[in-house]
C-alpha positions as CSV (number, residue, x, y, z in Angstrom):
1,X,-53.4,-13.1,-1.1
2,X,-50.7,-12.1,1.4
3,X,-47.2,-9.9,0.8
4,X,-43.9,-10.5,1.9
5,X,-41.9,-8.2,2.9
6,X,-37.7,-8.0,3.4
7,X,-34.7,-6.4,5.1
8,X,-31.9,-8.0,3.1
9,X,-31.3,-9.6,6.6
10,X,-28.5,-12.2,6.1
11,X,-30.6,-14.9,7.2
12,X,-33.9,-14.4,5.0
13,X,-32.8,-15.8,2.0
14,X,-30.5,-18.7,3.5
15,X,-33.2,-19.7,5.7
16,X,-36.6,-19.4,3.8
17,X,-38.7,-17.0,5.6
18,X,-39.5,-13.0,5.3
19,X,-39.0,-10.2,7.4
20,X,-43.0,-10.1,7.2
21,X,-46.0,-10.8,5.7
22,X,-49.3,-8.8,5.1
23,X,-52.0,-10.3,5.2
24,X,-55.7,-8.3,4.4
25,X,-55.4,-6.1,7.3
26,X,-52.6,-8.3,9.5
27,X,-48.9,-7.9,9.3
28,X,-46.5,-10.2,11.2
29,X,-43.3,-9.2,11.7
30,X,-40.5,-12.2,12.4
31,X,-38.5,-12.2,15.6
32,X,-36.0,-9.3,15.5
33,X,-32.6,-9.2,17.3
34,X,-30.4,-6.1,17.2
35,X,-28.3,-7.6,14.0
36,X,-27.6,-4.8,11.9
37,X,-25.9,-6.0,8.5
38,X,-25.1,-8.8,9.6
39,X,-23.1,-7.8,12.5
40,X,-24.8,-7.9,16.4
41,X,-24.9,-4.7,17.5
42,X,-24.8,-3.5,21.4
43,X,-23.1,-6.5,22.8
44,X,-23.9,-6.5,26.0
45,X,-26.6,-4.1,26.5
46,X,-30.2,-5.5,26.4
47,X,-31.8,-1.9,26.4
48,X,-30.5,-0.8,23.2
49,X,-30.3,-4.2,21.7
50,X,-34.6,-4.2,22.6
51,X,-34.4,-0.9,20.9
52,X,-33.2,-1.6,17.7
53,X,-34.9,-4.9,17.7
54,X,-37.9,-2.8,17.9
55,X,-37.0,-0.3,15.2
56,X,-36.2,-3.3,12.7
57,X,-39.7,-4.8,13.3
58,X,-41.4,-0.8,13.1
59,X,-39.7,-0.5,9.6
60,X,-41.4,-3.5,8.4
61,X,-44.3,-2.3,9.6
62,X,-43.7,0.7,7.9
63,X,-43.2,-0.8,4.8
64,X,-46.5,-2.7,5.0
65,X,-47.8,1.2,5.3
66,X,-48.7,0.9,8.5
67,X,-46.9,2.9,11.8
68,X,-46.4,2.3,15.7
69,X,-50.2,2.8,16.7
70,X,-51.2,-0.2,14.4
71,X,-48.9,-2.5,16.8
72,X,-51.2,-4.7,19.0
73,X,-48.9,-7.4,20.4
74,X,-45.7,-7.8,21.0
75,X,-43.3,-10.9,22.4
76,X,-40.4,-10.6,23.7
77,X,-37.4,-13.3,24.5
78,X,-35.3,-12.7,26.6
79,X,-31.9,-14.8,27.3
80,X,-31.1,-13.4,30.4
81,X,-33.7,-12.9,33.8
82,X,-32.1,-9.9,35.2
83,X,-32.3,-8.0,32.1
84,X,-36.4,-8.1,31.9
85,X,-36.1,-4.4,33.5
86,X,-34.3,-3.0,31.0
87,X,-35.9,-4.5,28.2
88,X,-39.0,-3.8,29.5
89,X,-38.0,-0.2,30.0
90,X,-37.1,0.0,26.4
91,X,-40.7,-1.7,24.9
92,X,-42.3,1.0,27.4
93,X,-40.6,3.9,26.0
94,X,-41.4,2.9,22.6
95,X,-45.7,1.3,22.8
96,X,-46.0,2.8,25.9
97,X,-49.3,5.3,24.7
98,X,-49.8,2.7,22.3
99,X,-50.3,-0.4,24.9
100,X,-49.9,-3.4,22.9
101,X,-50.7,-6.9,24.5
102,X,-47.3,-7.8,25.2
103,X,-45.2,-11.4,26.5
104,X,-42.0,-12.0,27.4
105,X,-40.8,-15.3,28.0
106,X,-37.4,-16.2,29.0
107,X,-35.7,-18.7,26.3
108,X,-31.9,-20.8,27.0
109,X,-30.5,-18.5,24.2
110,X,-30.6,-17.2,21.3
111,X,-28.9,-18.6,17.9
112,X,-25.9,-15.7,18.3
113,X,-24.9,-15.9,22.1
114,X,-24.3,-11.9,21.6
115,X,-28.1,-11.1,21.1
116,X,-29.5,-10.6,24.6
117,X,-33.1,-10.2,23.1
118,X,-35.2,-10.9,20.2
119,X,-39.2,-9.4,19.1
120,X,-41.5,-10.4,17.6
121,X,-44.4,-8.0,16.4
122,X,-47.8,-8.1,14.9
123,X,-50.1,-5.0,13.8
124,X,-53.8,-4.7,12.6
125,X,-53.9,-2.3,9.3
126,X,-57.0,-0.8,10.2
127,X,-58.9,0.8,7.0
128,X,-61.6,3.0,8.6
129,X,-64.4,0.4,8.3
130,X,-64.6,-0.8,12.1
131,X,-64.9,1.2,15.1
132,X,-61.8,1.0,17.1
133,X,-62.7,1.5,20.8
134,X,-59.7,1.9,23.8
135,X,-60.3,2.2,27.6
136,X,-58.1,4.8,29.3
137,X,-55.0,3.3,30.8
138,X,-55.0,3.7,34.7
C-alpha cells in the first residue's frame, strides 16, 4: 500500500502525478523547481531557485513524517553549466551533515525557460528496527 502526497502544485492534478509517494519506509519526492503558486520564483538566480526547490521537496518529506536526515539521494538538473557552483553551494548548505548520494546532470531545459534548476528527492523512513551505520566524512 503506498500514500500520495500533494502541494496543490498547479501541475499535479492537470498532469496526473503526486508531489510524493510513501511507500513502507520509502518516500519519493517529484522533481521540484522554485514555482511557488504557480508563479517561478528567483528568475535568474540558480542558488535560491535550488533553495526553494529544496524546501518544496523537504515539506513533502515532512508531510510523509519524516525530516532532512532521512534524505539519502538527491538529483539535481541543471539547465545551465556555469551555474553547477551555485547550485551546488545551495544542496551543500542544506544536506551537507546529512551527505546524501547526490547527481546532477545537465538537461537542454526545463518546461518553464525561467526555472534554472529542478530536484528530485528520495528519503528512507527509518523505524528503529535496522541499525543505521555512517562513516565520518573526511
Amino acid at each position: 500500500m503506498s500514500t500520495r502526497i500533494f502541494s496543490g502544485g498547479p501541475w499535479e492534478d492537470r498532469y496526473g502525478y503526486a508531489r510524493a509517494v510513501v511507500a513502507g519506509p520509502r518516500v519519493w519526492v517529484s522533481g521540484c523547481t522554485a514555482t511557488v503558486d504557480g508563479e517561478v520564483r528567483h528568475v535568474g538566480d540558480a542558488y535560491r531557485q535550488t533553495l526553494t526547490a529544496i524546501s518544496i521537496a523537504l515539506d513533502a518529506i515532512g508531510k510523509a513524517g519524516g525530516s532532512l536526515q532521512d534524505v539519502v539521494r538527491t538529483r539535481i538538473f541543471l539547465v545551465k553549466a556555469e551555474d553547477f557552483d551555485a547550485v551546488g553551494r545551495a544542496h551543500g548548505e542544506v544536506f551537507g551533515a546529512v551527505r546524501p548520494a547526490c547527481t546532477s546532470i545537465q538537461v537542454a531545459g526545463l518546461v518553464d525557460p525561467r526555472m534554472l534548476v529542478e530536484v528530485e528527492v528520495e528519503a528512507y523512513l527509518n523505524d528503529g528496527t535496522r541499525e543505521e551505520r555512517s562513516e565520518e566524512a573526511p
